[in-house]
C-alpha positions as CSV (number, residue, x, y, z in Angstrom):
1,X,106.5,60.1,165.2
2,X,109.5,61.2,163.0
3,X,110.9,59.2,160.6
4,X,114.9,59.9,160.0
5,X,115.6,60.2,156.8
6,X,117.5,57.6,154.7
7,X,120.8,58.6,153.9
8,X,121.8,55.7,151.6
9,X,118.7,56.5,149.7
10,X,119.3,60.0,149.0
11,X,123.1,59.2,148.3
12,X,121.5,56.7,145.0
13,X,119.4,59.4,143.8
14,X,122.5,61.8,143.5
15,X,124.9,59.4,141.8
16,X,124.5,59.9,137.9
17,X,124.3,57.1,135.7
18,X,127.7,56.1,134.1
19,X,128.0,57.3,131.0
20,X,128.2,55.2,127.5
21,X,132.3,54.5,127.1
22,X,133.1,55.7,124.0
23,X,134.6,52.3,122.7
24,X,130.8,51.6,122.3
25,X,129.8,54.5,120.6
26,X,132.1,53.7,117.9
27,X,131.4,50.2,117.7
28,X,127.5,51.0,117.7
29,X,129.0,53.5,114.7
30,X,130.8,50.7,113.0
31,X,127.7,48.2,113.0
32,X,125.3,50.8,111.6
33,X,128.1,51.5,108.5
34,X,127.9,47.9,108.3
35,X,124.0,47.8,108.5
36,X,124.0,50.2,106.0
37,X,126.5,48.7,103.7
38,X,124.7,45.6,103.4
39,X,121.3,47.7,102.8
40,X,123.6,49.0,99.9
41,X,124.9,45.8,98.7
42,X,121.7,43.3,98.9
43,X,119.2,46.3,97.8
44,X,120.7,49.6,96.8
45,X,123.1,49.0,94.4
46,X,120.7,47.2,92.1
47,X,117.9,49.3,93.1
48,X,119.7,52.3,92.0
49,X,121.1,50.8,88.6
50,X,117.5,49.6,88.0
51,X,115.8,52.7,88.4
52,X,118.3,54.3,85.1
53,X,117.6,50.3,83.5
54,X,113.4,50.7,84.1
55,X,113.0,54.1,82.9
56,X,115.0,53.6,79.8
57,X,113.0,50.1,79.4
58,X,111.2,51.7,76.4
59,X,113.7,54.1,75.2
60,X,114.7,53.7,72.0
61,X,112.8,50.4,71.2
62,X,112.1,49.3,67.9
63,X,108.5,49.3,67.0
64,X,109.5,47.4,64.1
65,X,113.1,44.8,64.6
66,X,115.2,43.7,62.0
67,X,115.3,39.5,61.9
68,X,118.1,39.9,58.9
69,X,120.2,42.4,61.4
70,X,119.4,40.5,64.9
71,X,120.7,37.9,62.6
72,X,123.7,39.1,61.9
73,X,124.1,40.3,65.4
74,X,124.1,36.5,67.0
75,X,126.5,35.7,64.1
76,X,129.2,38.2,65.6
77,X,128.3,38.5,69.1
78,X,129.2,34.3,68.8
79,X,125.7,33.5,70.3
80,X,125.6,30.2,69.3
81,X,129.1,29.5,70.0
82,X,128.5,29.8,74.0
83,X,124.9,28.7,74.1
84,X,125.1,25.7,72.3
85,X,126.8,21.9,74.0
86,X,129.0,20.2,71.8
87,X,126.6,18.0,70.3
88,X,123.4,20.0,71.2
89,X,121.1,21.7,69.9
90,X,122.1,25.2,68.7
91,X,121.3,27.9,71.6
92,X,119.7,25.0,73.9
93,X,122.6,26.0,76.5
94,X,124.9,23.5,78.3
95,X,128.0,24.8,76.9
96,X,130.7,25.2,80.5
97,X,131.8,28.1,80.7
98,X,135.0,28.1,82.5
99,X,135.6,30.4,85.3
100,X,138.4,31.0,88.2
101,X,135.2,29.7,90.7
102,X,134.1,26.8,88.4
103,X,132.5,26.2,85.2
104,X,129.1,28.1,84.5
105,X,126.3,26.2,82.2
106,X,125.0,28.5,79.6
107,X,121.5,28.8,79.6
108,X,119.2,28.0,76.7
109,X,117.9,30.5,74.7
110,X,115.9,28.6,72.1
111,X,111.9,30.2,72.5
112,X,110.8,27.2,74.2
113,X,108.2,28.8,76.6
114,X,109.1,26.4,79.6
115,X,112.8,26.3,79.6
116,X,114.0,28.9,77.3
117,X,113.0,32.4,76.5
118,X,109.9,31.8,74.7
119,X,107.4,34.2,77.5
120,X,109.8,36.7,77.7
121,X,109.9,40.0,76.3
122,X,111.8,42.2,74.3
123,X,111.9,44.2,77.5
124,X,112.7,41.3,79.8
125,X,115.5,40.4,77.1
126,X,117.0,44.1,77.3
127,X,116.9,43.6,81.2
128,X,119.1,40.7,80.8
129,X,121.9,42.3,78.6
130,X,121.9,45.6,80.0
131,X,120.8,45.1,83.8
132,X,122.4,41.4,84.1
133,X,118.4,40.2,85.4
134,X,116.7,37.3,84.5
135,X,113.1,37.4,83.5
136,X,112.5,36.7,87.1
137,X,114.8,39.5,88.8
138,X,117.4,36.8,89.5
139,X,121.1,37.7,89.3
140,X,122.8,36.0,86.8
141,X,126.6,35.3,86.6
142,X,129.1,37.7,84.8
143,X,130.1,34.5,82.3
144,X,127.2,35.8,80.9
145,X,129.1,38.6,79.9
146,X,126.5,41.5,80.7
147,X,129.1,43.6,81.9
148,X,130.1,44.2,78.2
149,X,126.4,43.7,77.0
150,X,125.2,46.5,78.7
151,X,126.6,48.9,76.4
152,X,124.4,46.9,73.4
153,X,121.5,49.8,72.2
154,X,118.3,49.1,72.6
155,X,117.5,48.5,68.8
156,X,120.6,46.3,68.6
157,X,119.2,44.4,71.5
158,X,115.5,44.4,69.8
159,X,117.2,43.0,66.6
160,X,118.8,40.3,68.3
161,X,115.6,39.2,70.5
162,X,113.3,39.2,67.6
163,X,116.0,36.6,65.3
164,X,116.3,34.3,68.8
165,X,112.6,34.3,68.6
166,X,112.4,32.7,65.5
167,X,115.5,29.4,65.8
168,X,113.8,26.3,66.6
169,X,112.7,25.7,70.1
170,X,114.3,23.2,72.1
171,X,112.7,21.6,75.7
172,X,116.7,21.0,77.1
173,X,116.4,21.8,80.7
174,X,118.7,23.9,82.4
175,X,121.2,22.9,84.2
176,X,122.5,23.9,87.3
177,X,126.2,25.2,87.3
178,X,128.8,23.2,89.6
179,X,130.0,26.7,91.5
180,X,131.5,25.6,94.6
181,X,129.9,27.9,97.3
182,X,129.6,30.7,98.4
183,X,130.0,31.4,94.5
184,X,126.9,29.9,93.9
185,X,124.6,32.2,95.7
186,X,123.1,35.3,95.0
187,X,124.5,37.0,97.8
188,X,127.8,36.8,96.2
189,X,126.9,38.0,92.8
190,X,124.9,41.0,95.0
191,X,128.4,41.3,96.6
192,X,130.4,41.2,93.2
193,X,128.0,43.7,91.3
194,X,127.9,46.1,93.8
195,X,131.7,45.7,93.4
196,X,132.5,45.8,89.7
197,X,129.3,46.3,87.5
198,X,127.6,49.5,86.6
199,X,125.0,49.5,83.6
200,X,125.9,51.7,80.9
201,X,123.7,54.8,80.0
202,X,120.8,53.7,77.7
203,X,120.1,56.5,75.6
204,X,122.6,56.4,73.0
205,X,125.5,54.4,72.1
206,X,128.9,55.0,73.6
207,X,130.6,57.9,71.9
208,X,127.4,59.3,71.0
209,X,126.2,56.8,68.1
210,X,122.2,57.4,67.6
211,X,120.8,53.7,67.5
212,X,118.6,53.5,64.7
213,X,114.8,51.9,65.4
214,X,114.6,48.3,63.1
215,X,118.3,48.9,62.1
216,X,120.3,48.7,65.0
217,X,123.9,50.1,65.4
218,X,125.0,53.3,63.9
219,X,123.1,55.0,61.1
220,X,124.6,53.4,57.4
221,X,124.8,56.6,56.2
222,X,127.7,57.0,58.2
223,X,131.0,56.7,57.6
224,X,132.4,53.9,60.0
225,X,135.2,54.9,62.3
226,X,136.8,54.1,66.2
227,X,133.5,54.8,67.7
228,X,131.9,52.1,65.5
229,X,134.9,49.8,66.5
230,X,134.9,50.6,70.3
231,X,131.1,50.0,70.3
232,X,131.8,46.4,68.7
233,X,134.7,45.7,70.8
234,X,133.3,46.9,74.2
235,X,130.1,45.8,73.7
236,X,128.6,42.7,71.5
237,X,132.0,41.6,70.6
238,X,133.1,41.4,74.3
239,X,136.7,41.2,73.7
240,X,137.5,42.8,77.1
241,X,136.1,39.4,78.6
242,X,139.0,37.4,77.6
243,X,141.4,39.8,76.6
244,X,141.1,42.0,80.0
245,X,142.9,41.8,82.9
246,X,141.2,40.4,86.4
247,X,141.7,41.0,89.7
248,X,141.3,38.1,92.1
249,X,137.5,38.5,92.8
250,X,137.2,38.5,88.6
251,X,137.1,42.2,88.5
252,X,138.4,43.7,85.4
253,X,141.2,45.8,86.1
254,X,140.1,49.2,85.4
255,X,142.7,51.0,82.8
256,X,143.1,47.3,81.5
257,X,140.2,46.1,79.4
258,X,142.6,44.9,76.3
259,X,145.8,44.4,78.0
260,X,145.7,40.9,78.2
261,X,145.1,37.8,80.2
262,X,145.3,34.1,80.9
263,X,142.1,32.4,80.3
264,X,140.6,30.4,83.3
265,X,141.1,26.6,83.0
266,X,142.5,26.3,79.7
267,X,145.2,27.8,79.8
268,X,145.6,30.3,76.7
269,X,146.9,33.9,77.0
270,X,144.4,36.2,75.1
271,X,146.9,38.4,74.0
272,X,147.1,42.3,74.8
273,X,145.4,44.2,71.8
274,X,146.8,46.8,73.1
275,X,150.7,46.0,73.0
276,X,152.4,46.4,69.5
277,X,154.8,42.8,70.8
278,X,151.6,40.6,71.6
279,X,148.8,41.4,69.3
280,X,148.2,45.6,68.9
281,X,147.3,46.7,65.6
282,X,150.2,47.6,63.8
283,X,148.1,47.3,60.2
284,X,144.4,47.6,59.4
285,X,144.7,45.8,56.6
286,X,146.3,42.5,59.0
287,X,143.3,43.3,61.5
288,X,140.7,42.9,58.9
289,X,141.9,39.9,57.7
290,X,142.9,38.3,60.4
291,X,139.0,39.0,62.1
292,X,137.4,38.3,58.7
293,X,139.7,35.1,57.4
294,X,141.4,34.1,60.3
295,X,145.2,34.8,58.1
296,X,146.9,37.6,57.9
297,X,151.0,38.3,56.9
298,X,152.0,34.8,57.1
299,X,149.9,34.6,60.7
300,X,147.0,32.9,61.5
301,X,145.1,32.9,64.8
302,X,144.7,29.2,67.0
303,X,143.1,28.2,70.2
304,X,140.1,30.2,71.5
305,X,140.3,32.5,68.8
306,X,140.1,30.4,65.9
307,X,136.5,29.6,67.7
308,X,135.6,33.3,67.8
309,X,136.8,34.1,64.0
310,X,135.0,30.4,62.6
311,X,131.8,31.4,64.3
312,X,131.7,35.1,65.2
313,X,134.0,37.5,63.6
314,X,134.8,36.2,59.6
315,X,130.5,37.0,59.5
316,X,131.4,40.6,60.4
317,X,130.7,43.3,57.2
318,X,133.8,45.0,55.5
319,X,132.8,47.8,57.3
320,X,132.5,46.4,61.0
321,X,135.8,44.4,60.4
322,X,137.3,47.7,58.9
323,X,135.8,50.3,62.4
324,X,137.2,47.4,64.7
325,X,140.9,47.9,63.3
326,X,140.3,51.5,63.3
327,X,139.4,51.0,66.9
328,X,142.6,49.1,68.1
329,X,144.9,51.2,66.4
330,X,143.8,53.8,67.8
331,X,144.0,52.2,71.6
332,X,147.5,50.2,70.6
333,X,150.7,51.6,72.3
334,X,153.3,53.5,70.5
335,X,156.4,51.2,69.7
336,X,160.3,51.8,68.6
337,X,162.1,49.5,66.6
338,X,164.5,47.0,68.4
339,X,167.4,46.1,66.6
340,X,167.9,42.7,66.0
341,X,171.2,40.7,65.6
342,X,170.8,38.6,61.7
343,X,171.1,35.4,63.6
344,X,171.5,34.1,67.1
345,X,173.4,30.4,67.4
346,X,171.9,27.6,70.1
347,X,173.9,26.2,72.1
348,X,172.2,22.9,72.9
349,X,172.3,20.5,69.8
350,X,169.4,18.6,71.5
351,X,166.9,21.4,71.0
352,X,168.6,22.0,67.5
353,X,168.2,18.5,66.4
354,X,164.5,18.1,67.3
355,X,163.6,21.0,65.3
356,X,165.2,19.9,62.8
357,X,163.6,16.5,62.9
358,X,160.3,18.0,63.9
359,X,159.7,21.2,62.7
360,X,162.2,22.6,59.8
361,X,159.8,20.9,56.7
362,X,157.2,23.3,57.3
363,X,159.1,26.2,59.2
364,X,162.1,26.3,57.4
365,X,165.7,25.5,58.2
366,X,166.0,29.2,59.2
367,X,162.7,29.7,60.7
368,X,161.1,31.3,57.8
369,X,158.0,29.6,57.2
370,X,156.2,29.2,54.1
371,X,154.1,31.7,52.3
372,X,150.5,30.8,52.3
373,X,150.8,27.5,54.1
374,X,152.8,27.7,57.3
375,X,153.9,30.6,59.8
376,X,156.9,32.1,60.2
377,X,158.7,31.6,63.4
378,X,161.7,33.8,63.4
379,X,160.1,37.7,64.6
380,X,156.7,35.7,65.2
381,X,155.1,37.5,68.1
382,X,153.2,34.6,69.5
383,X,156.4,33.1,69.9
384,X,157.7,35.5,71.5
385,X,155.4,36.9,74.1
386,X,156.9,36.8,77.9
387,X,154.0,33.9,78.8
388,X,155.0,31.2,76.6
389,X,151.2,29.5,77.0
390,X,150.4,30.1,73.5
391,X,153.5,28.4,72.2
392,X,153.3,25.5,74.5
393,X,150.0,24.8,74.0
394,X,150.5,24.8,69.9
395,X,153.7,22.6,70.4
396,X,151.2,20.0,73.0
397,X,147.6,20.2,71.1
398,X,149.1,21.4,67.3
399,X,148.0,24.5,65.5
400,X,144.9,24.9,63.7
401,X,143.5,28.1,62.0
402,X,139.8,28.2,61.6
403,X,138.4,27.3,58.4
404,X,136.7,29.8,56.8
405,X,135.3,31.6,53.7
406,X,138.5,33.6,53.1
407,X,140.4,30.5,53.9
408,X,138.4,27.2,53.4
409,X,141.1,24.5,53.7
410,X,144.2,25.7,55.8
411,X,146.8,24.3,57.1
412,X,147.4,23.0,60.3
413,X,150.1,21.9,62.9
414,X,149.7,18.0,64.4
415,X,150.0,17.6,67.7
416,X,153.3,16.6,70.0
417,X,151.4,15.6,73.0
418,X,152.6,12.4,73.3
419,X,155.9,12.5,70.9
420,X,157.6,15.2,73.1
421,X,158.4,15.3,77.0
422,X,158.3,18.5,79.0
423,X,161.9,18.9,78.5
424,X,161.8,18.3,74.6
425,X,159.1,21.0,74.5
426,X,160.7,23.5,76.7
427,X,163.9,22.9,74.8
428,X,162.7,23.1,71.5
429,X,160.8,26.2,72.0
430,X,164.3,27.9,74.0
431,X,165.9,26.7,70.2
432,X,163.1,29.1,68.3
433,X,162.9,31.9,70.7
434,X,166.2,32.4,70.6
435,X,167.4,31.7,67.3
436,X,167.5,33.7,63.9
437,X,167.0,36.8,65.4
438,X,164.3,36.0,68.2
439,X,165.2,37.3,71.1
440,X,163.0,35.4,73.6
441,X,163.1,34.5,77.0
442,X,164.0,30.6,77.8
443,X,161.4,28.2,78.6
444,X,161.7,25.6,81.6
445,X,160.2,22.3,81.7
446,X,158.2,23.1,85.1
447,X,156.6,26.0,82.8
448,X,155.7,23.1,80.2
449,X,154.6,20.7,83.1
450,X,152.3,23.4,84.6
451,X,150.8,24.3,81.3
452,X,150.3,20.4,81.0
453,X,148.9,19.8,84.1
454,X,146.2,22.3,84.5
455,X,145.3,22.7,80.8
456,X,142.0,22.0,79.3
457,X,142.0,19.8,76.1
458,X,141.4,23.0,73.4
């Protein structure tokens, strides 16, 4: 018997499969970019700036560390400043550090062996500041400023591990830091490095200054210069921190490192050290003092900075003080004159009349200021900077310059928190930025009431 043959059957076998629709070959595309991206972002960013960070774990360590130099380096790299609560114990942490996501605890740094840095080594120490690792491969946050830190030598960073070593240890536990999430997490500072952070190379200081084993720094021999200064600035120093522009993820602006910036939560302007109207270096001589005394040319600095120069920067040598100016005037942007009429006449008697009950017996009727004691207003440059933060914070909290070798007892500005009303403020400060020859821009009271409202008490 003879079976016919099927001819549905046959017709299947024929008929090709339908091919993969190309929609789905570039989707399949797209997820393995995105596979691969996230291998790169959770693993292979800090795998590849670890295996430069490993190899150069020994490079250039000091078989022998200076406790008088790592001294000095916690003195001017304001260790204690950021690592120490008010009240606290110095370098036991607890010290918020405010950020655009929340306030950061500092850590504790005291050689306590359970809660500070007592078992760690010189190497896992280097790891921290150059690599941004903990001892225990954890990421830690950028307010730890290793993204400057990293450019810190290896004897520098032997120096300053060997003093920390030596403080007395405290047992204060760290704290955890009240980042809301996902800011928190380590995925997001996996995200964030792979974005913005890129250790420096470890071999030699930037511009090609040899660190020196159990000296740290640049060899004394030489003379000090802008690489010196750039080295400080860029690195221990970490100016660019507050003085650099951000994006909105916290990113520093590339091209922007010293043009200036508000401060998160507080809010002073950490003026650009780059532009000759805020705070450039027109004069080494004002640079020096200002870093070193905290006064310079009828100036003095307030706010944040008077913290930096009364703990960090009056402790810096003649020489340091002397590369740093060298530094910023080399980086400051070329100026012209502007001509200036001799005087410029308010027109609300309001504003005159509460500087003139207010402010005319130490600033002078004309805005001239006092030699010595109190600052000039008329031509002052922190009065006259386009963000009047500066000025309104002064006017609210008062004006206080740090008090320091150079300058043991100065003077100081009370505060008109309470005395003046947004509108006083804003009107008062219209009166000096446009008088005598200032030619500032007017100040609102909404600008005063925002300064007010989200302001942190200095």
């Amino acid at each position: 018997m003879t079976l016919a043959p099927n001819r549905h059957a046959s017709a299947q076998w024929d008929v090709q499969a339908p091919r993969t629709p190309w929609l789905h070959r570039i989707a399949g595309a797209i997820g393995a970019l995105l596979v691969a991206a996230c291998v790169w972002v959770f693993w292979g960013a800090d795998a590849w700036h670890e295996r430069t960070s490993v190899s150069a774990a020994h490079l250039g360590a000091s078989a022998a560390p200076s406790l008088e130099h790592g001294a000095y380096l916690a003195r001017i790299g304001n260790c204690a400043l950021c690592h120490t609560a008010p009240g606290g114990a110095p370098f036991a942490g607890g010290r918020a550090i405010e950020t655009p996501f929340g306030a950061v605890l500092s850590t504790n740094i005291t050689p306590d062996p359970t809660q500070g840095i007592g078992q760690w080594s010189a190497n896992d120490f280097w790891r921290a500041l150059h690599h941004g690792k903990s001892r225990d491969g954890r990421r830690l946050s950028p307010a730890f400023p290793y993204t400057s830190y990293t450019r810190v030598s290896r004897a520098d960073a032997d120096d300053l591990f060997a003093y920390l070593q030596t403080v007395t240890p405290s047992a204060r536990p760290n704290s955890a830091s009240p980042l809301a999430w996902p800011f928190n997490t380590q995925a997001a500072l996996a995200v964030w490095r792979a974005l913005y952070f890129w250790p420096q190379p470890a071999s030699l200081e930037p511009d090609g200054a040899s660190p020196v084993a159990g000296g740290g720094g640049v060899n004394a021999a030489d003379a000090p210069g802008p690489a010196r200064g750039k080295y400080l600035v860029h690195g221990l120093g970490h100016c660019t921190e507050c003085h650099g522009k951000r994006n909105l993820l916290g990113g520093l602006v590339p091209g922007n490192e010293l043009a200036g910036a508000v401060l998160p939560g507080v809010p002073w302007h950490a003026p650009s050290l780059q532009d000759p109207s805020q705070a450039g270096a027109a004069s080494a001589a004002d640079t020096v003092a200002l870093l070193q005394i905290g006064a310079a040319g009828g100036r003095f600095v307030g706010g944040p900075m008077a913290e930096v120069v009364l703990h960090g920067t009056q402790h810096l040598t003649d020489a340091d003080a002397q590369a740093i100016a060298l530094y910023l005037q080399a980086v400051a942007w070329p100026t012209s004159p502007v001509a200036r009429p001799a005087q410029t006449s308010n027109a609300d008697p309001r504003a005159a009349r509460i500087y003139e009950d207010q402010c005319a017996d130490c600033h002078g009727k004309e805005g001239q200021g006092q030699a010595g004691a109190y600052p000039a207003l008329a031509g002052n440059r922190a009065v006259l900077m386009a963000q009047p933060n500066n000025a309104v914070l002064s006017v609210l909290h008062g004006g206080f310059a740090p008090a320091t070798a150079g300058n043991p007892r100065p003077y100081g500005m009370p505060p008109f928190l309470l005395q003046l009303g947004d509108a006083d403020v804003a009107a008062v400060l219209t009166h000096v930025r446009s008088s005598w020859g200032n030619q500032g821009a007017p100040v609102s009271a909404l600008q005063v009431q925002q300064i007010r409202r989200t302001q942190a008490t200095p």
